[in-house]
N, C-alpha and C positions, 0 to 999 in steps of 0.2 A: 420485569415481572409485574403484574396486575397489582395495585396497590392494597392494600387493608383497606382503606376508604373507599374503594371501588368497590371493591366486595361487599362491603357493608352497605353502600348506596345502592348496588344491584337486588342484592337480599330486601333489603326494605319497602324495594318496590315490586318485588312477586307478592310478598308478605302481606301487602294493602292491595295490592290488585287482588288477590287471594279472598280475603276478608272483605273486598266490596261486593267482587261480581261471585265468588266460590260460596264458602263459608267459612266459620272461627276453626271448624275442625280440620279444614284444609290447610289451611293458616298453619294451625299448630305441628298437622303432619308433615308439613315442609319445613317447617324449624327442627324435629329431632337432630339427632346427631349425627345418626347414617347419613341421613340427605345432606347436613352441610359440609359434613368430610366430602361426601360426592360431590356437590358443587364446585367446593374451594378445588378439587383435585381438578375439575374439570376447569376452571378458570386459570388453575398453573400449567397445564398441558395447550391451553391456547394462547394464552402469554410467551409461551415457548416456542410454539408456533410460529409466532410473528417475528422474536427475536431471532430464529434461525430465518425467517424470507428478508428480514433486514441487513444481515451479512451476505444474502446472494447481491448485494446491491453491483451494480457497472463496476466490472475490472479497468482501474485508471492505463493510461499508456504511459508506464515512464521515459517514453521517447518524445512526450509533448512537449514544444518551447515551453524554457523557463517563463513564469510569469511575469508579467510588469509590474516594477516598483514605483510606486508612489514619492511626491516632492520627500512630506514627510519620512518613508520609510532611507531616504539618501540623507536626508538630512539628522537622521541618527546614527545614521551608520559612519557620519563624517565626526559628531559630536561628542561618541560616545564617551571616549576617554579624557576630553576635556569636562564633562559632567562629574565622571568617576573622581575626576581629583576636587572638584567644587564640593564631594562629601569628603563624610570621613573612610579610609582606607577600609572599613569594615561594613560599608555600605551594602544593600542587599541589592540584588538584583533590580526586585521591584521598586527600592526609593529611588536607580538608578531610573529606571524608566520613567517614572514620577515626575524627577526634574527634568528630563527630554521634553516630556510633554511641557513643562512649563515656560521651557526655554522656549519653545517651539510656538506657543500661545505668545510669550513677551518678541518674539520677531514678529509675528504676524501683525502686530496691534504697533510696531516700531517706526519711527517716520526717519529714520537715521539714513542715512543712505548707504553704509555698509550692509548694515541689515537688510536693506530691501535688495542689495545685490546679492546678498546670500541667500533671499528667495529666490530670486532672479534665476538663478544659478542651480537649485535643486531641482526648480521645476523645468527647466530648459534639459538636465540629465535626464528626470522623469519622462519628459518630453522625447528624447532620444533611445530610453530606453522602450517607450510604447515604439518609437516608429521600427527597433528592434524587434520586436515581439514580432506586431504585423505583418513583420516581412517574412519573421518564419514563419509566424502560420500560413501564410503562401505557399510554402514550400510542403507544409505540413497536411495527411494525407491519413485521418483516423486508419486504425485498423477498424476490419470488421469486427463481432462480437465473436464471431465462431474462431477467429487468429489468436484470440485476446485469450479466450477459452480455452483453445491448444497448446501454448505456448505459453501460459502459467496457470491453467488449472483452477476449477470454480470454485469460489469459497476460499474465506481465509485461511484456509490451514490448506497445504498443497505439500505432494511430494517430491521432492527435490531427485532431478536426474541428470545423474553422473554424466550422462552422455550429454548432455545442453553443453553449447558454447559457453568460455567464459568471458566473463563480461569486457569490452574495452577499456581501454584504459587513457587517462586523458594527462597532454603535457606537466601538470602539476602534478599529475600521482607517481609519473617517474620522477619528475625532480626529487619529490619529494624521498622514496624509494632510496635515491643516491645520496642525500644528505639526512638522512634522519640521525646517523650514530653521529656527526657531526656536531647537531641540533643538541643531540645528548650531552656529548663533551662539553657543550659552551653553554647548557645550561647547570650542569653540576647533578650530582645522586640526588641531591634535595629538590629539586626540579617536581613540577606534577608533568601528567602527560601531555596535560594542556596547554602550561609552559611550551614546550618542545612543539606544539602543533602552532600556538602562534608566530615561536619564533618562523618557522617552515614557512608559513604565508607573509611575516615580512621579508626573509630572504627573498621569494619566489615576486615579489611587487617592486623590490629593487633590482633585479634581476629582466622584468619586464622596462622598465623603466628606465633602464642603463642601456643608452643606442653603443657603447662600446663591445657591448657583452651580447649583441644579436647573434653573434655564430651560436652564442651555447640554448638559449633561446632556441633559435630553429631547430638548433639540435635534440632536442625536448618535443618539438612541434614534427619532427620528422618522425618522432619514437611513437608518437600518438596516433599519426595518419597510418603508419604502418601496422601499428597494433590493431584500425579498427578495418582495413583490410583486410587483415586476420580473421576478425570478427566478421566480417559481412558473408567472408566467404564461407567458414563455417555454419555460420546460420543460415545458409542458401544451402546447403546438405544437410541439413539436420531437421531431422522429419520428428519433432515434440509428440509424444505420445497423445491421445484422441481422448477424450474427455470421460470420465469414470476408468481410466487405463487401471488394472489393477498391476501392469508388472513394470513397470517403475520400479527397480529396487534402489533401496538406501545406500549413500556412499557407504563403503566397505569401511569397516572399524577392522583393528588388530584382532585376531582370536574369533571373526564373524563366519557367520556362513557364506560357501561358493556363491558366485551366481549359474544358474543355469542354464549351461549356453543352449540345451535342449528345450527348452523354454518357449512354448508358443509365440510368437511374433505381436504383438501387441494391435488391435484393433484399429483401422484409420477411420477419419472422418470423411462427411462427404467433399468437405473443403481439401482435402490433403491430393483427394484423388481426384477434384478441379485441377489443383495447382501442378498432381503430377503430367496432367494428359497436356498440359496449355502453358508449361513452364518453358518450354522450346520456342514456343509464340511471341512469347514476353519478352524474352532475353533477344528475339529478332527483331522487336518493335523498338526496343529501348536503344539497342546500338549496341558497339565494343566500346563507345565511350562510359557509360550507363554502369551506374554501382549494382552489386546485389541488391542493396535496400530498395532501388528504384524498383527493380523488375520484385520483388515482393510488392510495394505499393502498388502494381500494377495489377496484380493478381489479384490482389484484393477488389478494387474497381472493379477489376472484370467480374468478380463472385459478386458483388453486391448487384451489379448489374442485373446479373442471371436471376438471382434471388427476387428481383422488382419486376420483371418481361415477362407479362402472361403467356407470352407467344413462344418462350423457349421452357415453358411450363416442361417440356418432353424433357428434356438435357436437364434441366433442374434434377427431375424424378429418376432419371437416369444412375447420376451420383446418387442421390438418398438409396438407392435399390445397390449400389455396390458395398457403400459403407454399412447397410441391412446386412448383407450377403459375409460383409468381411467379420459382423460381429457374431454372424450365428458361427462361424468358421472357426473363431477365437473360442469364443464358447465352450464349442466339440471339442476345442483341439487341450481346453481347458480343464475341461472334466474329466479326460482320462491322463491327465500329467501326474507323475508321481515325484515327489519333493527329493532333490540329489541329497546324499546324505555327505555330511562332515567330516573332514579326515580324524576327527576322534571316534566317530557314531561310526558303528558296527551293524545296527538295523534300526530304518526309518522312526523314528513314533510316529505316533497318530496322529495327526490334526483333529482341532474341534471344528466341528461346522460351524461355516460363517453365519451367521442370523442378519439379514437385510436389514434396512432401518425402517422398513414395512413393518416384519415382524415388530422389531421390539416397540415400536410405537402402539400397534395395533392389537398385541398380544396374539398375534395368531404363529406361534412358534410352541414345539411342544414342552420346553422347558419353561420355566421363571426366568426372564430375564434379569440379568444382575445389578444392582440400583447402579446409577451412573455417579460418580463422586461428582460434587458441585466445587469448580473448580475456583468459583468465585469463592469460597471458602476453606480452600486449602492451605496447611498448618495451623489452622486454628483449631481448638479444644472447646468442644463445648461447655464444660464447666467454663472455662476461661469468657470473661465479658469482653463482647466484641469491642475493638476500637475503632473510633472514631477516624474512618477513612480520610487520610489527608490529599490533599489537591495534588497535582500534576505539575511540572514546569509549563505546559501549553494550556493548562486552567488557567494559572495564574498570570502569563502573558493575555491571553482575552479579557482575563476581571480588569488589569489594570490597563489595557487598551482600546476597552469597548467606546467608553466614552467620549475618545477624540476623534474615534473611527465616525461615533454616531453625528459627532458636530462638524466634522468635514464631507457627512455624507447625509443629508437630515434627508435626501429623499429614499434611502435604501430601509428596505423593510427587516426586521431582526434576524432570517433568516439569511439574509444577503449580506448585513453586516457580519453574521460569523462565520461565512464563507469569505469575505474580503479578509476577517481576522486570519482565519487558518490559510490563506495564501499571505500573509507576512510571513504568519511563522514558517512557513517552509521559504521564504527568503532570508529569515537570519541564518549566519554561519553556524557551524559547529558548537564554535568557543561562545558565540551569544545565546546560543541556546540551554548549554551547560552553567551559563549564568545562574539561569531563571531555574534550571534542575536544581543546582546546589541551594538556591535560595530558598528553596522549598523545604528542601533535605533538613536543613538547619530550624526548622520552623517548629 
């Protein structure tokens, strides 16, 4: 939101532009109190503005290769717990980090020759983990923006549909699945959950790592290929509802209302009714060898294609004019739906009318729209003095990682360093990243 000192800076210079080229009485007329209520109201409503077009920002793919790790980020991940014990056992998160860095500074600057083989050695994994990366993104094939759209829904906050595939599932998560109550036992009732998640990953590392114990390995690796077969092939039927869908309904809670299977059919996109007419084409280009995922990546290419060739402008406009056609359809078929009633409910209630977010922004609805609760303020009291917002576990990993980030990268601009920051942090694991939570917590 617009700062106090913005506002005051903006006010100041109508004020004097006022009283140069206007007059004192203009001046004064723009200082009353009406006017600066209207101001300030009019400078919260464009503040608002902006921070709702800054959450439409690019829906990420979490199907993109993982990112590549840095010498350094291997080389804490190899250290951590010989640092941990170089403090004392109550150490925070952050002075564990502290000494990494420090450790990490006294190798670099080392002429031992141990040392120089344990750079040796991180940046050669580094090095193998980039030529990793590379090779997927070869492989790797964005979605388009209208896929990204459909298939999870614009804006942070999205509704969740029953009907979506669920997610794959990967060798470590059935391991994990079959030995958790075990993990349990042999870590005791006093255990945290943390406990139990570590031990799971050094089970799951000795378990890679023992050429005796390959059958049960594969066997893990067989559970994963087959689950995401599962998954391909349901996400190759499963047609995501089209962007502002409004019948999405909510998984079903105990005591909820039916769904209605009399229920208008939900709106497609123009992408959906590319993919249906051209999805026979795809699956014959690709082969019988050829995954679902493939013939979806296919389909895409060919929509962006269409999307860029002036020359198939007609086929373009073609799909825009069905998915037109399919919304007025939704529409009709929308406005005379009558809501199924509850095996408790004897006769319908009423509904309120929806009010757009045209309306209530605009005032052009015939009631008062209801003030929105500011959610950045909720359980707080206003008699009660606000406090003093504390940091974040991912605040506090960039305060205390900025600075080696900036001296191992002096040509990267601040913007680009806390984009390299926030690609570590989503390379630490769970348990390192609950570090830096608790270390916070405790502050």
């Amino acid at each position: 939101m617009t700062s106090i000192a913005h506002s005051k800076n903006i006010n100041k210079f109508i004020t004097d532009f006022l009283s140069e080229h206007g007059s004192e009485e203009l001046a004064e007329m723009w200082n009353e109190d009406d006017n600066m209520k209207a101001f300030t109201a009019l400078l919260v409503k464009a503040a608002n503005a902006v921070k709702r077009s800054s959450s439409d920002k690019k829906i990420k793919d979490p199907h993109k290769p993982k990112g590549k790790k840095s010498a350094y980020i291997i080389f804490c991940s190899k250290k951590r717990e010989e640092a941990k014990k170089l403090l004392n056992p109550d150490a925070k998160a952050t002075e564990v980090t502290s000494k990494l860095g420090q450790m990490w500074n006294e190798l670099k600057n080392s002429k031992k020759t141990a040392d120089k083989k344990m750079i040796q050695l991180c940046e050669q994994e580094a090095a193998e983990d980039k030529a990793r990366y590379d090779e997927d993104m070869k492989d790797y094939v964005p979605p388009s923006d209208d896929e990204l759209i459909a298939s999870k829904g614009k804006g942070s906050k999205k509704k969740s549909d029953p009907n979506a595939p669920k997610g794959k599932k990967s060798a470590y998560i059935f391991f994990c699945a079959e030995h958790r109550d075990a993990a349990k036992t042999e870590i005791g009732t006093e255990g945290k959950a943390t406990d139990v998640t570590k031990l799971l990953a050094t089970w799951w590392n000795e378990l890679k790592t023992d050429e005796d114990r390959s059958d049960e390995l594969e066997k893990y690796n067989k559970m994963a290929a087959d689950d995401k077969v599962r998954h391909d092939q349901e996400t190759q039927e499963y047609a995501p509802p089209s962007d502002g869908d409004e019948t999405v309904v909510a998984k079903k809670k105990s005591g909820g209302k039916k769904s209605d299977p009399n229920a208008p059919k939900g709106k497609k996109s123009a992408y959906i009714f590319f993919c249906s007419d051209n999805r026979d084409a795809a699956k014959t280009e690709i082969g019988k060898e050829g995954k679902a995922t493939d013939v979806t990546k296919l389909l895409a290419t060919w929509w962006n294609e269409l999307k860029t060739d002036e020359d198939r402008s007609d086929e373009l406009e073609k799909y825009n004019k069905m998915a037109a056609d399919d919304k007025l359809r939704y529409e009709q078929e929308t406005s005379g739906v009558t809501a199924p009633q509850s095996d408790e409910e004897e006769t319908p209630k009423p509904k309120k009318a929806k009010k757009s977010k045209a309306q209530i922004v605009e005032g052009n609805s015939d009631e008062e729209p209801e003030p929105k609760k500011d959610k950045s303020k909720k359980g707080k009291s206003e008699d009660k003095p606000q406090s003093v917002k504390k940091t974040n576990g991912y605040t506090q990993f960039c305060s205390s990682n900025r600075a080696s980030v900036k001296e191992d990268n002096p040509e990267m601009s601040a913007a680009e360093i806390t984009k390299e920051l926030a690609r570590q942090w989503k390379e630490l694991d769970e348990d390192e990243q609950n570090e830096w939570k608790e270390a916070v917590a405790t502050v």
